[in-house]
N, CA, C and O of each residue as an XYZ file, in Angstrom:
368
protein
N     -39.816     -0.606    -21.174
C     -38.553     -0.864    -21.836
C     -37.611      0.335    -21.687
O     -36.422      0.350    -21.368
N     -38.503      1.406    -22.021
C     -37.163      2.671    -21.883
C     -36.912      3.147    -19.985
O     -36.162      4.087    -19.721
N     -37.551      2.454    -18.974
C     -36.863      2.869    -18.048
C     -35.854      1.577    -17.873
O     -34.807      1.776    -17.257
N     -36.137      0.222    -18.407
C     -34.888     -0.724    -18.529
C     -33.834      0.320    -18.709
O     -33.135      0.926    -17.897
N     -33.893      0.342    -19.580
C     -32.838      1.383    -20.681
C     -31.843      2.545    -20.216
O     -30.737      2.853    -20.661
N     -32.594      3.087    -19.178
C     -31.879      4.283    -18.460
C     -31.874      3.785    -17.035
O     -31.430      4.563    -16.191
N     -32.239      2.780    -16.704
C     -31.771      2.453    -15.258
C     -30.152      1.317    -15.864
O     -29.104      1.479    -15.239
N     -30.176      0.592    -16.695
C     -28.685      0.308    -17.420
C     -27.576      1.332    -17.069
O     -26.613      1.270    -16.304
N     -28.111      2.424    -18.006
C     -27.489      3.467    -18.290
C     -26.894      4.066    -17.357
O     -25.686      4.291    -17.417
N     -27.754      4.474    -16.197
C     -27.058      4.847    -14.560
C     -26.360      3.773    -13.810
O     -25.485      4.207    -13.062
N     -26.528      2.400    -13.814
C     -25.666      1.670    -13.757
C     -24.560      1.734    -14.272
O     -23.621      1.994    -13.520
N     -24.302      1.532    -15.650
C     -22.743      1.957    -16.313
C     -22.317      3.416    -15.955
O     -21.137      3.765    -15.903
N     -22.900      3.867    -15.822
C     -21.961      5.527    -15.540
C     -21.827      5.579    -13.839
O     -20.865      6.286    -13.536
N     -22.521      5.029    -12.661
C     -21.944      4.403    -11.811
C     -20.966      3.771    -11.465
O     -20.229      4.030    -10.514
N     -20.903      3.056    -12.073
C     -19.376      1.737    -12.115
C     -18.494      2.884    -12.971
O     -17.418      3.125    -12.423
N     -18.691      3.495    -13.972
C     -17.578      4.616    -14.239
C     -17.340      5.143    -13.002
O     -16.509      4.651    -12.238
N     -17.990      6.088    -12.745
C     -17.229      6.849    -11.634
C     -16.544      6.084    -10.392
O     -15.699      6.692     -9.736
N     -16.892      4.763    -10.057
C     -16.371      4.085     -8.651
C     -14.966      3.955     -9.463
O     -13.977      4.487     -8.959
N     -14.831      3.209    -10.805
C     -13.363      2.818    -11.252
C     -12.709      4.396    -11.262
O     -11.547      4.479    -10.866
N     -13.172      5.249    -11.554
C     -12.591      6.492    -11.609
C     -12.431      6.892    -10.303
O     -11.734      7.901    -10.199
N     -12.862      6.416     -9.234
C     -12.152      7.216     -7.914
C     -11.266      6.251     -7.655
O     -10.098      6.615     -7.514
N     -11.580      4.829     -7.532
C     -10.678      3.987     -7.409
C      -8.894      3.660     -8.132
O      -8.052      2.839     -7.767
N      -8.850      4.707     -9.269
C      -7.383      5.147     -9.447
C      -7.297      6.349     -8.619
O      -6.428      6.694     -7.818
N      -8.346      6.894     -8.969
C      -7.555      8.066     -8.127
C      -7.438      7.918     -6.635
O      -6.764      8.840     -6.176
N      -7.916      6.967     -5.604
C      -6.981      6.491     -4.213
C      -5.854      6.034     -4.838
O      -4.788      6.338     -4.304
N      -5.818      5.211     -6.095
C      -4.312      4.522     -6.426
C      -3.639      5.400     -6.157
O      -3.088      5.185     -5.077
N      -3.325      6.503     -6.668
C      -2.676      7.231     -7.135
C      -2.515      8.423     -5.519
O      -1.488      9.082     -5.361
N      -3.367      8.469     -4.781
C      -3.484      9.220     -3.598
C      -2.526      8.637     -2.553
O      -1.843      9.252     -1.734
N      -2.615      7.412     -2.744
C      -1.750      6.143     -2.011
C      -1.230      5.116     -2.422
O      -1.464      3.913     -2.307
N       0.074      6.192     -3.299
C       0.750      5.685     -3.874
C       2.212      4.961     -2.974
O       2.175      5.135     -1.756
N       3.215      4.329     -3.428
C       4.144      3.865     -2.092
C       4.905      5.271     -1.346
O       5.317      5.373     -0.191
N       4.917      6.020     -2.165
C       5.676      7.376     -1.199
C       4.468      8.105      0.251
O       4.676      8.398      1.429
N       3.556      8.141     -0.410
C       2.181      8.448      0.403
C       2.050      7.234      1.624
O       1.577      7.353      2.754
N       2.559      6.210      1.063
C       2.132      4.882      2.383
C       3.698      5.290      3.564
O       3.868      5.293      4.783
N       4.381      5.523      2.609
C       6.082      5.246      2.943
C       5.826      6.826      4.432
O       6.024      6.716      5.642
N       5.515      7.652      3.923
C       5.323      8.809      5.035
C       4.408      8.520      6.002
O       4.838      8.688      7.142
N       2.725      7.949      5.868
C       1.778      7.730      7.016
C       2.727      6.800      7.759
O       2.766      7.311      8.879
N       3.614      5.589      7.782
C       4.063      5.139      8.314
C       5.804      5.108      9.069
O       6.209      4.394      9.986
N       6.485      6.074      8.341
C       7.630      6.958      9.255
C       6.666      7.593     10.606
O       6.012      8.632     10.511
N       6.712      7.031     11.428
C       6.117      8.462     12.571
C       7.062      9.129     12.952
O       6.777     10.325     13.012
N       8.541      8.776     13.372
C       9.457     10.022     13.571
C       9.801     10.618     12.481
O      10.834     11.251     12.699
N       9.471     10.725     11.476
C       9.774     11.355     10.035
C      11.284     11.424      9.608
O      11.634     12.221      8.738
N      12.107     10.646     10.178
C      13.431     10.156     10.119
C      13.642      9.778      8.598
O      14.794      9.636      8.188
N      12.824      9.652      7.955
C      13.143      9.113      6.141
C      13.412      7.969      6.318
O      13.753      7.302      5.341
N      13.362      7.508      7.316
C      13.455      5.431      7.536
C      12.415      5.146      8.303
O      11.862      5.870      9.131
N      12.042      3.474      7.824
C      11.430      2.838      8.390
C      11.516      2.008      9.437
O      11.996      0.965      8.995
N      11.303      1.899     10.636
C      12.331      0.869     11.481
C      11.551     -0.343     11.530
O      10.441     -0.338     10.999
N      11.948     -1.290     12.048
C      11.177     -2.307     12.079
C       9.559     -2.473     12.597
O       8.642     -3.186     12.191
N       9.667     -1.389     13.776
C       8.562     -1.182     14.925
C       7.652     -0.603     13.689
O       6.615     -1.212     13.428
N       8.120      0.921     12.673
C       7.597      1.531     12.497
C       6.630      0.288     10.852
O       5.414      0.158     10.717
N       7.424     -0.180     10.196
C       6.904     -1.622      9.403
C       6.007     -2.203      9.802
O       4.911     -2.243      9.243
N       6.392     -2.943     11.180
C       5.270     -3.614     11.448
C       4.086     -3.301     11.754
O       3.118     -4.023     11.516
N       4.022     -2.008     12.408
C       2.720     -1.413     12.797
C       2.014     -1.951     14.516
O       2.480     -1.930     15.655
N       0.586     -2.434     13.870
C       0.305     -2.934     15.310
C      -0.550     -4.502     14.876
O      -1.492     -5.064     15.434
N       0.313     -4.905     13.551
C      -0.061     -6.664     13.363
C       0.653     -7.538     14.777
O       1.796     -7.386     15.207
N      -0.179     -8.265     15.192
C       0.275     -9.064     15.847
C       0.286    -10.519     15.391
O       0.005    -10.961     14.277
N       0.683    -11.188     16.521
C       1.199    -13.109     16.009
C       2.078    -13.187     14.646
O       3.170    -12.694     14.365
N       1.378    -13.818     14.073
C       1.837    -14.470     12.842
C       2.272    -13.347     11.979
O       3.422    -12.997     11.712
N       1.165    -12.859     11.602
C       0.554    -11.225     10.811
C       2.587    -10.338     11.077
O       3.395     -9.957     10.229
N       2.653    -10.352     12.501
C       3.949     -9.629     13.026
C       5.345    -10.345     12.350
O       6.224     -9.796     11.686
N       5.224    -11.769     12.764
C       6.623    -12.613     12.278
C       6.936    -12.610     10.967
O       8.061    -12.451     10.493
N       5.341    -12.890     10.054
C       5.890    -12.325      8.590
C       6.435    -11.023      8.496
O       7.621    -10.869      8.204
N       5.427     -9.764      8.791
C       5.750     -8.307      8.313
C       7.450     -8.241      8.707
O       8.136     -7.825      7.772
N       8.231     -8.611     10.012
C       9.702     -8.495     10.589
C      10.412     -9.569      9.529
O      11.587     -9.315      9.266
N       9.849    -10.697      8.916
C      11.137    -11.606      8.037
C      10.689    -10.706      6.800
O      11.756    -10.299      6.339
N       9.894    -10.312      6.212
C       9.563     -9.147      5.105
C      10.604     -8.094      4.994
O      11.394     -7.881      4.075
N      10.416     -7.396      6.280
C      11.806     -6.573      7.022
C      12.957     -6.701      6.449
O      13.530     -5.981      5.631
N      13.462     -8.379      7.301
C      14.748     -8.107      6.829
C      15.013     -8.726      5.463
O      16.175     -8.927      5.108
N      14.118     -8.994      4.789
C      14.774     -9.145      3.105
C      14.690     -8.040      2.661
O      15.543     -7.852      1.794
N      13.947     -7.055      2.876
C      13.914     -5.649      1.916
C      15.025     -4.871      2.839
O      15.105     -3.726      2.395
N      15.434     -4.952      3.351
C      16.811     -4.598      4.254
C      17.731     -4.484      3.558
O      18.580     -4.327      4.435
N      18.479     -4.414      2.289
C      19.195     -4.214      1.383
C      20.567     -4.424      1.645
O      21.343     -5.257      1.176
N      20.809     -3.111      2.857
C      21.954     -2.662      3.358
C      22.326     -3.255      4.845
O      23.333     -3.015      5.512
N      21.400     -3.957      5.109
C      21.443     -4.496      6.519
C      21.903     -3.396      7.556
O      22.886     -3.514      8.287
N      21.060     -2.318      7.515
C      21.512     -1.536      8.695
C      19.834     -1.179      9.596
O      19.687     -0.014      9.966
N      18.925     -1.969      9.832
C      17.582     -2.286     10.695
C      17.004     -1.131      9.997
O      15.871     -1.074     10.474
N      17.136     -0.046      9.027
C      15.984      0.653      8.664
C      15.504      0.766      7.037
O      16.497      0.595      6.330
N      14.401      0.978      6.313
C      14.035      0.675      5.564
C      14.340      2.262      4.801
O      14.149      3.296      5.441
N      14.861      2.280      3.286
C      14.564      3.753      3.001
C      13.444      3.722      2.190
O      12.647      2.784      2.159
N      13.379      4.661      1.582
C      12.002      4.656      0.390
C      12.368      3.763     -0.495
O      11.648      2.795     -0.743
N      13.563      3.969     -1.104
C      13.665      3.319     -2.202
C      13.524      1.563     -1.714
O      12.773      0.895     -2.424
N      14.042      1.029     -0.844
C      13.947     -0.182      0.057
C      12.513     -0.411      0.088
O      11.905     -1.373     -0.381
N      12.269      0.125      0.415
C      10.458      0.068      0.592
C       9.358     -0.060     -0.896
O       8.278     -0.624     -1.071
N      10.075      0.597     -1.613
C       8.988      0.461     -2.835
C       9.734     -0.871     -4.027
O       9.225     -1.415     -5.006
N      10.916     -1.009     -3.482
C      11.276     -2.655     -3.908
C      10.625     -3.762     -3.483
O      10.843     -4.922     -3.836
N       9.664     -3.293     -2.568
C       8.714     -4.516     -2.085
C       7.762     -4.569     -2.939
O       7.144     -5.624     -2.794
N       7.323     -3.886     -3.817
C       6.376     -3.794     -4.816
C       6.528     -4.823     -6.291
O       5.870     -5.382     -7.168
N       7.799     -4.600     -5.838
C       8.241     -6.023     -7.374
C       8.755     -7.436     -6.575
O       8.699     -8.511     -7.172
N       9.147     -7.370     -5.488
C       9.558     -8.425     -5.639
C       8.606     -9.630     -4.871
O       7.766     -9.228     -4.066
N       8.730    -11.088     -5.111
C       8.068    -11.619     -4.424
C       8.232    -12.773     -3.404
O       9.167    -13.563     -3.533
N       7.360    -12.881     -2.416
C       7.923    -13.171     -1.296
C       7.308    -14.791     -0.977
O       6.103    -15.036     -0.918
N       8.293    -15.720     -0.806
C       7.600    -16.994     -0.589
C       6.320    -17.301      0.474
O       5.835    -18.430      0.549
């Protein structure tokens, strides 16, 4: 019964620590942290190329109509602030 008891016990303090790293990636990769790995010319914009990445087909046609609704200003690049408005809003 008492190794029931403490094999529980390392179970729950397990699952503590995974939820406890698991904010802390939240928080590591947060949208400003995503918003920079994906500028590669470090221009402070996103361009379309640099958005889409390397999704192809379908995966691609959404991420580019995604594009141009968070496009605000309609000038083809995304700023930060453009970019972390994708976080609230939602997309049919």
């Amino acid at each position: 019964m008492r190794k029931v008891f403490c094999f529980s016990v390392a179970v729950v303090v397990m699952l503590a620590a995974s939820l406890d790293s698991a904010t802390a990636a939240d928080k590591k990769y947060g949208p400003e942290q995503v918003f920079k790995m994906l500028d590669k010319d470090r221009n402070r914009k996103l361009s379309v190329k640099e958005f889409v990445g390397r999704q192809m087909g379908e995966e691609s046609n959404t991420a580019k109509e995604k594009f141009k609704r968070l496009d605000s200003n309609n000038d083809d690049a995304l700023t930060l602030e453009e970019f972390k408005a994708s976080r609230y809003q939602r997309f049919p």
